[in-house]
C-alpha positions as CSV (number, residue, x, y, z in Angstrom):
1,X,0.0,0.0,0.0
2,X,1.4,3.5,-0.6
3,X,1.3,5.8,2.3
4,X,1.2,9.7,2.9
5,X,5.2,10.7,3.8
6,X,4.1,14.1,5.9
7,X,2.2,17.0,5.6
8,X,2.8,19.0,1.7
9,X,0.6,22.2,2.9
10,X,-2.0,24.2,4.9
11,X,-4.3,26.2,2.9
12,X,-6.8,28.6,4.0
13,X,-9.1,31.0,2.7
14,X,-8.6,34.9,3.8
15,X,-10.1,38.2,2.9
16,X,-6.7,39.9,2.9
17,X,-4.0,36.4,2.1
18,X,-1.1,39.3,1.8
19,X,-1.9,40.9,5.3
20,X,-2.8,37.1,6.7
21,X,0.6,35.7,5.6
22,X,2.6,38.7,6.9
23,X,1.1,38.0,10.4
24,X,2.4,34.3,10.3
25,X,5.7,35.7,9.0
26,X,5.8,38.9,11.6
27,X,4.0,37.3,14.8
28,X,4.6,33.3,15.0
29,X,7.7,33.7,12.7
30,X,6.9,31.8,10.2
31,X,9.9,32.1,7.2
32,X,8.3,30.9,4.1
33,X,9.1,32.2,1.1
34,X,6.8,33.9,-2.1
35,X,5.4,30.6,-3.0
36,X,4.5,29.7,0.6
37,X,7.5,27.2,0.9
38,X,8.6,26.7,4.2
39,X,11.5,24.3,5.7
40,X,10.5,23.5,8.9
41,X,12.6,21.6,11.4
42,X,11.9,17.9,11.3
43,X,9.2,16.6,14.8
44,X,6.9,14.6,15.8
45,X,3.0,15.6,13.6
46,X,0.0,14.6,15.5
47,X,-2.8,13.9,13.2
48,X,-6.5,13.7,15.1
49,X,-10.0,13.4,14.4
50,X,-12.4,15.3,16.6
51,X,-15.6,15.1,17.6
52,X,-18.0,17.5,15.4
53,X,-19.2,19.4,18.7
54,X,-15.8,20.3,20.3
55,X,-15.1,23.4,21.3
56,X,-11.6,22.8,21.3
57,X,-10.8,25.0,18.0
58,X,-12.4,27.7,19.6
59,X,-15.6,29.1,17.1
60,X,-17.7,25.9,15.8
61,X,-17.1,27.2,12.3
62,X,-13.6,26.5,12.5
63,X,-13.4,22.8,10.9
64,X,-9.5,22.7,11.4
65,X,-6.7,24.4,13.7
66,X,-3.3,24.5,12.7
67,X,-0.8,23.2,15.2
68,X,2.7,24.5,15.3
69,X,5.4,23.4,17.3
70,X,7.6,25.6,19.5
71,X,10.9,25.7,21.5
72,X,9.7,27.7,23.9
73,X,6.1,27.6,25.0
74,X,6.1,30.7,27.6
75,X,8.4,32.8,25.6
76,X,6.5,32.7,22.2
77,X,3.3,33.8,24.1
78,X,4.7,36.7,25.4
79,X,6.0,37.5,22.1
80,X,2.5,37.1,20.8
81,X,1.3,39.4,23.6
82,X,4.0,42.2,23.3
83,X,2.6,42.3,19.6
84,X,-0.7,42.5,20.4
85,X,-1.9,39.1,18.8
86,X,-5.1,37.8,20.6
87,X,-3.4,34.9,23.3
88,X,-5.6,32.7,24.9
89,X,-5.3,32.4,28.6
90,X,-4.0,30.0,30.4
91,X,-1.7,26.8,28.9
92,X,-2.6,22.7,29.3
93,X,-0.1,19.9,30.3
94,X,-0.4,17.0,28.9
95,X,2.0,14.3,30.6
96,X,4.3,12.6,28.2
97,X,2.6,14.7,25.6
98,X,4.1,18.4,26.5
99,X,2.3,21.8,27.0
100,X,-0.1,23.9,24.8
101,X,-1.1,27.7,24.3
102,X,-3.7,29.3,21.6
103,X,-3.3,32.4,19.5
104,X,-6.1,33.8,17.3
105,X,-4.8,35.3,14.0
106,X,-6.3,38.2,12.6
107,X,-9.1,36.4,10.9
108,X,-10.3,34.7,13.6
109,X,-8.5,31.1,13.2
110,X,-7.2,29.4,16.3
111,X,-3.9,28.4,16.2
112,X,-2.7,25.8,19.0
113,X,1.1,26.0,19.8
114,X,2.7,22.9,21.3
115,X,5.8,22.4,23.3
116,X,6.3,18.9,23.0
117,X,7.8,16.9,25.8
């Protein structure tokens, strides 16, 4: 059987994709280049169904939430903060799994950042 080999890409719609993608790039940091391309460092992906009603990707008309990973949990919220990006409060632990934080970006998509273990 042939199988996926990772994640290619992470498309969403925006009313302003110029202003959307310089947030990624100027907020989270996010270095891709004029076609989108982006090297990221090699980890661990989590893959995950949910169940229609959660209210785990914040508004129920958000069918997916992108999930980055970070060095540096605590320090990349307060940069978030000092730039006035829309934290969530509060973190979660998850044992053996590592620790989470939300941001909202400027179009009202949550985005979970994970600090793995």
């Amino acid at each position: 059987m042939e199988r996926v080999l990772g994640i290619g890409g992470y498309f969403l719609r925006a009313a302003d994709p110029a202003a959307l993608t310089a947030w990624y790039r100027d907020v989270l940091g996010l270095d891709a280049d004029e076609n989108g391309l982006w090297a990221q460092q090699a980890g661990p992906t989590v893959f995950a169904a949910f169940e229609s009603g959660t209210d785990y990707f914040g508004s129920p008309r958000q069918q997916t939430m992108l999930n980055f990973r970070v060095r540096d949990l605590d320090a990349m919220l307060d940069q978030l903060r000092a730039a006035g990006a829309d934290v969530a409060p509060g973190t979660q632990d998850m044992d053996g799994v590592g620790r989470f934080g939300w941001v909202t970006d400027p179009e009202g998509n949550r985005v979970e950042l994970w600090q793995p273990a």
